[in-house]
C-alpha positions in Angstrom: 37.0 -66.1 -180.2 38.3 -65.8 -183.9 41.2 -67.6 -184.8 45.1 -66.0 -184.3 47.0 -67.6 -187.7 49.7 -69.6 -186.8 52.4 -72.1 -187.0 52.2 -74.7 -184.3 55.1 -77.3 -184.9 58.0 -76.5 -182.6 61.8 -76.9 -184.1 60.0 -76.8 -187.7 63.5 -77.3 -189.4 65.5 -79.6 -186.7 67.9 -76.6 -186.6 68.3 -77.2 -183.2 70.5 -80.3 -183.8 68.1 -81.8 -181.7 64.6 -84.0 -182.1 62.7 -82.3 -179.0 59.5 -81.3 -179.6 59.7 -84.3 -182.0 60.2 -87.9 -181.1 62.7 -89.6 -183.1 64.1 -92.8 -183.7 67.9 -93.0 -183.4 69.7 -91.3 -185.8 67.0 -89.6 -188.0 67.8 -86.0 -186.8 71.0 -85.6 -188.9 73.0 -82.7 -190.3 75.8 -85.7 -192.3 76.9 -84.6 -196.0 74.7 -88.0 -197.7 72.0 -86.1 -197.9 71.3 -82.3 -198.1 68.8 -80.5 -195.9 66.1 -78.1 -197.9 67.9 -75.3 -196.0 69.7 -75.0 -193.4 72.0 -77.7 -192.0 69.7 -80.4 -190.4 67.3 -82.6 -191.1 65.1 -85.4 -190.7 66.6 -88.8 -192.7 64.8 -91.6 -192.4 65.5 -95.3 -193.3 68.2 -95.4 -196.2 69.8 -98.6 -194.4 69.5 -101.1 -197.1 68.0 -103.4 -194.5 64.9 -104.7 -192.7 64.4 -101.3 -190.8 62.0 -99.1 -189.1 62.3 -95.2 -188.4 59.7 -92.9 -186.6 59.3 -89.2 -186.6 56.1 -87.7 -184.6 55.2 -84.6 -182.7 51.4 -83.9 -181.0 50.1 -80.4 -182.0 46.9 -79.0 -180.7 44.6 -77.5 -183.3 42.4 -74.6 -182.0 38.8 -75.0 -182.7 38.2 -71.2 -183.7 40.6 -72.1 -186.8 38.7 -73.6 -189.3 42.0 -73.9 -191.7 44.6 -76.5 -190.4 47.6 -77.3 -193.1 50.3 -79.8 -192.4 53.7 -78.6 -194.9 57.0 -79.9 -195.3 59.4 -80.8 -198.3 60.3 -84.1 -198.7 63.4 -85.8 -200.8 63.0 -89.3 -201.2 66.4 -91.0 -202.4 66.3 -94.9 -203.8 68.8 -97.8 -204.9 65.2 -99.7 -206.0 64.8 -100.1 -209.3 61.6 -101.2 -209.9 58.7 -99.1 -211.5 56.2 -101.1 -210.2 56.8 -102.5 -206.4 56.4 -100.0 -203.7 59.2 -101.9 -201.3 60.3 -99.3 -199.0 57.2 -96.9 -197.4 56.6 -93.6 -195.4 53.3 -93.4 -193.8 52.0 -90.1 -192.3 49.2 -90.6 -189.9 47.2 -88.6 -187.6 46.6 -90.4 -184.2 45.2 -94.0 -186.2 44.1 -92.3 -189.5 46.4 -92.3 -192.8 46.9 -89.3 -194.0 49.6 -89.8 -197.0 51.6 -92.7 -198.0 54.9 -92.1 -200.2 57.4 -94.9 -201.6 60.4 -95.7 -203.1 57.8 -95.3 -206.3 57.7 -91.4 -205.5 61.6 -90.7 -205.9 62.7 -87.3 -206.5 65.7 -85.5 -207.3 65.6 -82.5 -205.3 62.6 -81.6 -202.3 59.1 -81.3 -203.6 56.4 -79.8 -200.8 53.8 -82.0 -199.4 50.5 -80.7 -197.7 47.8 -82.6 -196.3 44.9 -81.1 -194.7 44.4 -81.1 -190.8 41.0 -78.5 -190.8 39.2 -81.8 -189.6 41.2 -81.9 -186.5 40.3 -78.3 -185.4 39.6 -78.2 -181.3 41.6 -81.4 -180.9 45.2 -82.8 -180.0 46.8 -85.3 -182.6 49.8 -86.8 -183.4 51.7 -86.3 -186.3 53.9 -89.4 -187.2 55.8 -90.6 -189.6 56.7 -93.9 -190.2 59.4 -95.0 -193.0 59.6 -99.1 -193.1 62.8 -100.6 -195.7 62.7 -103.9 -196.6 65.4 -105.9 -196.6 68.0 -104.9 -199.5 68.4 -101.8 -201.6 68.2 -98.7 -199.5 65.3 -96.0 -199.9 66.2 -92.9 -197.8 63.0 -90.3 -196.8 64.3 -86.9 -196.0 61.9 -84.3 -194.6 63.1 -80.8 -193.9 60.9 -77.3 -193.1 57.8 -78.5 -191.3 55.0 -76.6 -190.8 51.3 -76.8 -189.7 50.1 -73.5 -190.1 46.5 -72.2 -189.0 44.3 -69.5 -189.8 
């Protein structure tokens, strides 16, 4: 009954050139030149329109109930024409089913990847959803670029 450590996410690093596991609006599983992948040659890009625009990026994993440590990963490069210092204009939203898990902005720019984690040990012996929504409003492009997902169990 003890728990066999893990990591549940299928195509973890979209090397597949493909979304599947994942579910992905048009265009967000991308290997292009405008913005590097943490390794590899793919990667998720969402937004970065300079528009009124919406991208999603979600997979369901099952966390076993033995494992009492659940831990979402993933490296995250958030590129911005905003200027502002104040004015979170553009958003990604992580939830889990209906529950918000992180929220990052055009406030949280970076100039290479930093890694993310959340904690998912709440969700053990149940199925979630993973999502993550980027919204851009409607001038000055923010682009959210997730590469080398993991949730890893133990």
């Amino acid at each position: 009954g003890g728990c066999t450590a893990a990591q549940l996410l299928g195509n973890p690093g979209f090397e597949t050139g493909t979304a599947a596991p994942w579910t992905a609006s048009s265009g967000v599983i991308d290997n292009s030149t405008g913005e590097a992948a943490h390794s590899g040659s793919w990667k998720a890009w969402l937004n970065g329109y300079g528009t009124t625009h919406t991208d999603t990026l979600s997979q369901s994993v099952t966390v076993p109930a033995s494992c009492t440590t659940a831990t979402l990963t993933f490296y995250l490069h958030i590129d911005t024409a905003e200027t502002t210092t104040t004015t979170a204009y553009d958003k990604l939203t992580l939830t889990a089913g209906s529950t918000t898990l992180a929220t990052y902005s055009n406030l949280n720019k970076n100039t290479g990847y930093a890694q993310k984690s959340v904690n998912l040990s709440s969700y053990a012996g149940q199925t979630v959803t993973l999502k993550f929504t980027g919204t851009e409003d409607s001038s000055l492009q923010t682009s959210f670029v997730i590469d080398d997902t993991a949730v890893n169990v133990s």
